[in-house]
N, C-alpha and C positions, 0 to 999 in steps of 0.2 A: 819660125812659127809666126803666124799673124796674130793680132791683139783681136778680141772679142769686140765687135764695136758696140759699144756698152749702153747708146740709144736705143740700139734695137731689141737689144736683150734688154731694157727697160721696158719698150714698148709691148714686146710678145703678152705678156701679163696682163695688160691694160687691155689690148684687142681680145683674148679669150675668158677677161668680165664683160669687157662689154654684149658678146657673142653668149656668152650666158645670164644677159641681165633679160638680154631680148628674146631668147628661147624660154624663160620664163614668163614673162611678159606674157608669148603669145600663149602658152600653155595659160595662164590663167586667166586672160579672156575665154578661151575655148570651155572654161571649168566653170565660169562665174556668169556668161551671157544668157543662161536660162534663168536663173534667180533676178538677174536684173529684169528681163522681159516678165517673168510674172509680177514681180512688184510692179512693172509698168501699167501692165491688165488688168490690176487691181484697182490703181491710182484711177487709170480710165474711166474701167467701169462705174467706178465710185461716183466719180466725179459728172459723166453722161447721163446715168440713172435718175442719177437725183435732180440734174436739172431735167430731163425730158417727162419725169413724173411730179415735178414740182416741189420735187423736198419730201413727196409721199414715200417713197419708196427707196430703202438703202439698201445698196447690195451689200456691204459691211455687217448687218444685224445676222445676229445668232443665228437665228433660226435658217438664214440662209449657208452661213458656214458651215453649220450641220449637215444640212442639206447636200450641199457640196461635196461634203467628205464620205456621206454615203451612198454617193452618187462614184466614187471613184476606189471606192474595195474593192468590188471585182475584178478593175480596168489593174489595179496596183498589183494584186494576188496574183493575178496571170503574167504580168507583170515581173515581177519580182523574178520565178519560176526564169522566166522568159531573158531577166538580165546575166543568168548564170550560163544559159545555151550559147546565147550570144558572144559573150563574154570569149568563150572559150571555141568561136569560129561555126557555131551553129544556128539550128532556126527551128522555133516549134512552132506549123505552122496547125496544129490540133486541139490548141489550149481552149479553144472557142467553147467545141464542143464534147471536149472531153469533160469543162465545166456543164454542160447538159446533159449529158451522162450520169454524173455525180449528183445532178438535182436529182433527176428522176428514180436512180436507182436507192438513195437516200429516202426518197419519200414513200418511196413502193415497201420498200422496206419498214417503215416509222408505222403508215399506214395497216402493214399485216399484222404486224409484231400487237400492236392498241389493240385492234379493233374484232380481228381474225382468233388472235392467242392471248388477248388478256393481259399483257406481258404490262406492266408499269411503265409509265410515260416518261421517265427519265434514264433508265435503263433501253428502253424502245429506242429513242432518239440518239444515244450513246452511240446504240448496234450499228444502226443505220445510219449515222454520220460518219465513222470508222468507215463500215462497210463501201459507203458511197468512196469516200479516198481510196481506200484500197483497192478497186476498181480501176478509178482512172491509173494508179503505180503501176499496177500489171500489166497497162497496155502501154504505159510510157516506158516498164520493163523491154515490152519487144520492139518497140519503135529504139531506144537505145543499141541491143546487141545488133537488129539488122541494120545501123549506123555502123557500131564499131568493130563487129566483127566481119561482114562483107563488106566495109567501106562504100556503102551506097549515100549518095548523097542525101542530108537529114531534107531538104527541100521536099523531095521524090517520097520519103517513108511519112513524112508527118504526114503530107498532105494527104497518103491514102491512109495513113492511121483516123485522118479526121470524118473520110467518110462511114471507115467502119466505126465507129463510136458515133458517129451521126443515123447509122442506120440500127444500132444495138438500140440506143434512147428512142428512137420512132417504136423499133418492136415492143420494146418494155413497155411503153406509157401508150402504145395504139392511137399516137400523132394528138395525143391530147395530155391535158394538166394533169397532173397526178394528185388528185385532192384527198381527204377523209384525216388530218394532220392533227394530231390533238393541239387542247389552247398550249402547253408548253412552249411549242414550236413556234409559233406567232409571237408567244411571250418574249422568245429566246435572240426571235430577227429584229425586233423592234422596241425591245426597252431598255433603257441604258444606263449609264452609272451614277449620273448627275440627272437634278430636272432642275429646272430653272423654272419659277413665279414669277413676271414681273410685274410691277405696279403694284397697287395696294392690294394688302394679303398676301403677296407675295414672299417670295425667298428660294433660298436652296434646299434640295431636297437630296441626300446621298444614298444608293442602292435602291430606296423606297421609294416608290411612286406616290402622289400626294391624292387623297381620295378628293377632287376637284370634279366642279360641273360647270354647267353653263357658261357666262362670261370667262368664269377667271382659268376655265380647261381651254380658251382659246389662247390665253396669255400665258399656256406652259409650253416648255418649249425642251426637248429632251438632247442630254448635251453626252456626245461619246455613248452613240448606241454600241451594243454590243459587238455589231460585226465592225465595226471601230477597232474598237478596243481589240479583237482577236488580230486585225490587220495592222494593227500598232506591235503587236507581240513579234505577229510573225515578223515586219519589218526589223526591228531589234535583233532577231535572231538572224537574220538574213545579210546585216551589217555588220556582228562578228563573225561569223561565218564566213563573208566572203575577203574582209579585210584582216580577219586575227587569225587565220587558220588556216593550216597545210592545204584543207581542200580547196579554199579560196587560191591560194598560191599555186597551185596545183590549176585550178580553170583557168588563173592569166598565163601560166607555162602554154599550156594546151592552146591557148588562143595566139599566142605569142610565136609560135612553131611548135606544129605539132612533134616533128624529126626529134626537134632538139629536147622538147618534153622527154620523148623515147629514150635518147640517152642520157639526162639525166637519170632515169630510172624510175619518172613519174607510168603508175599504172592507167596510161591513159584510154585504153578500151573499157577498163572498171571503170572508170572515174568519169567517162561520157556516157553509161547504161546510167552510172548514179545521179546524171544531169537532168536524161529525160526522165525519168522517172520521178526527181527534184519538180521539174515541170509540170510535170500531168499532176502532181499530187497539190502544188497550191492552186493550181486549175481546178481541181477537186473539192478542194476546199473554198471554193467561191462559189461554188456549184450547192452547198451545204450551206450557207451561206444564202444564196439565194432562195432555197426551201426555206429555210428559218424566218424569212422575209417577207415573201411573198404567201407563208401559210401552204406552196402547193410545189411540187415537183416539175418543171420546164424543161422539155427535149430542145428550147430554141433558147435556154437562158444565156448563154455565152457567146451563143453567134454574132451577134452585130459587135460585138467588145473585141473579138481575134482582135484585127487592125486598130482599135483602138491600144489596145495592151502594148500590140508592136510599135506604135507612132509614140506611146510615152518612153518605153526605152531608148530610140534613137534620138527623140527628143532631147529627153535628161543625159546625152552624151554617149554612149556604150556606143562603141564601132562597129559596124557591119561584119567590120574584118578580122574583128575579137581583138586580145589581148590588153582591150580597154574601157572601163567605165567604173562603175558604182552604181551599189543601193541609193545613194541619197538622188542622184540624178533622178532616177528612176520613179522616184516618187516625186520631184520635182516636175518632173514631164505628164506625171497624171496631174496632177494641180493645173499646170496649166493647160490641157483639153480639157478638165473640168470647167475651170473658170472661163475659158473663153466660149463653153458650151452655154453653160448658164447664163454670165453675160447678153452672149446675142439673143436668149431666149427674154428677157425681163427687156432688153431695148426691142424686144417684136420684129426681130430679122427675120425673114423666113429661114426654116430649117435647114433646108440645100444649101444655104450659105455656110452652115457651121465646117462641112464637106470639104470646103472650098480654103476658110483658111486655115483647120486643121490642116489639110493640105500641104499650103502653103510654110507652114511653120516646122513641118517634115523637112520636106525639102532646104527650106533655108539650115535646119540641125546639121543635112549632109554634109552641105557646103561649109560651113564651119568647120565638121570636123575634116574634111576635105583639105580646105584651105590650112588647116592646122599644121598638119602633115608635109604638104608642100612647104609651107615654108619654115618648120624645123630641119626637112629636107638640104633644102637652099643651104641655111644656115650653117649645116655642118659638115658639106659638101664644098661653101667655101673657104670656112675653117682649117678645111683636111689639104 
């Protein structure tokens, strides 16, 4: 029998930390280089604004933050729906306007129930916010089973799912706003839980709006409106859900191989009907959302936000090719199209450029997680 040579069997242990010092390593660039980049955007912005306005103007102040965050509910809400598809090797490419849907038939709805049948303004608005989600679920119902029961590519179904709910919201609303919204509705899109006074006379004001005029109504400033705060909920709910819960474990299985989901014994045709319908419903819910906002029902409220919604999930990290991401990415990747929207708009870019390096900041997401992969790859392939 030969002797062990006892260097090498020293050595073997030392080479497979080092091999895993550096497969975490790159895992946690891949996980950590969107929070850097928006604190960089921020630092920028901060920093360009203030000199090219002269100190007038900070993009840091409240009222802009505000701004920001509800400038990015819809983008997160479709979003969100959008990181569980993904996740689990799919695409909803109808979130757009299934959120148009959900306005218009929401408001058609508020508006009969008031004004038609007398019905109470809070009860009214209850019906017809329900009703509006429920809507969009039933059609994310069939766009799921003709995914998982024919196996037809979700590309192929969404996208004709988006023209029909693109053409339902035209007929409902007759290519126009859906208005006659009582004040609840206005009340409900735009006042919020904090209000901030500043300067003299000033202070905080909590639940209640402060009866303010003239000068000192310019110096309020309303902190976590409403549709905030329900997109804060949902976000919470959406974070144990998908990281504390079978179903969650369940859509990494599914995205991870679908085969191997199967014999596991994950119900994986259930469990992708309950994805899209997961989808169209906080699609739905933005869509409600923007009625509450706008005071009026929109067949075009979610169109230009699809690709937005989609560019913050691959943003905030979730693979194309599923069985990887997060909620927190995903709201990280709306923050940063928000801020770099807002941004170029207060330094006077023209608008086509936002296009360009949204764009650009897509694309570089890929390649990171791209580049990820490859060389976890490498890693354990020389390892092996």
């Amino acid at each position: 029998m030969t002797a062990a040579n006892p260097s090498t069997s020293q050595n073997l242990p030392t080479e497979a930390e080092r091999l895993s010092r550096q497969r975490q390593a790159v895992l946690l660039v891949s996980r950590v280089w969107a929070w850097v980049f928006l604190v960089v955007l921020i630092i920028f912005f901060t920093v360009t604004i203030s000199v090219s306005s002269g100190g007038d103007v900070n993009f840091l102040s409240l009222r802009n933050s505000q701004n920001i965050l509800m400038a990015i509910t819809p983008v997160l809400l479709m979003g969100l729906g959008q990181t569980f598809v993904i996740i689990a090797a799919g695409v909803d490419l109808s979130v757009g306007w299934m959120m148009g849907l959900s306005s218009v038939v929401s408001a058609l709805i508020i508006a009969d129930l008031t004004a038609a049948r007398g019905v109470a303004e809070i009860p009214a608005i209850l019906i017809g916010f329900v009703v509006g989600i429920l809507v969009t679920m039933f059609l994310g119902f069939i766009s799921g089973t003709i995914i998982a029961r024919l196996r037809t590519p979700p590309f192929i179904v969404t996208l004709g799912m988006s023209f029909i709910a693109r053409g339902i919201a035209f007929l409902l609303s007759g290519g126009n706003s859906v208005i006659g919204q009582p004040p609840a509705v206005r009340t409900f899109g735009n006042e919020a839980l904090l209000y901030v006074v500043s300067g003299e006379g000033g202070g905080i004001f909590f639940l209640q709006r402060p009866d303010v005029t003239g000068e000192v109504l310019q110096r309020l400033d309303r902190v976590f409106q409403w549709p905030v705060v329900v997109t804060a909920i949902v976000f919470l709910i959406a974070l144990f859900v998908l990281h504390r819960t079978q179903y969650g474990r369940h859509t990494f299985a599914i995205g991870g191989s679908r085969e191997a989901a199967l014999r596991a014994g994950v119900p994986v045709d259930r469990h992708v009907i309950m994805l899209y319908m997961l989808s169209a419903g906080t699609a739905g819910l933005a869509g409600i959302l923007h009625t509450a906002r706008f005071n009026a029902g929109s067949p075009i409220a979610g169109d230009p936000l699809l690709l937005s919604s989609i560019a913050a999930v691959i943003i905030g990290g979730v693979s194309m090719f599923g069985g990887h991401g997060t909620v927190a990415g995903t709201v990280i990747g709306a923050l940063i199209i928000a801020v770099l929207t807002t941004g170029l708009v207060m330094l006077n870019v023209q608008p086509f450029w936002q296009f360009i390096v949204v764009g650009i900041v897509v694309i570089l997401a890929v390649l990171i997680d791209q580049a990820r992969d490859l060389i976890i790859g490498r890693m354990e392939a020389g390892q092996g």
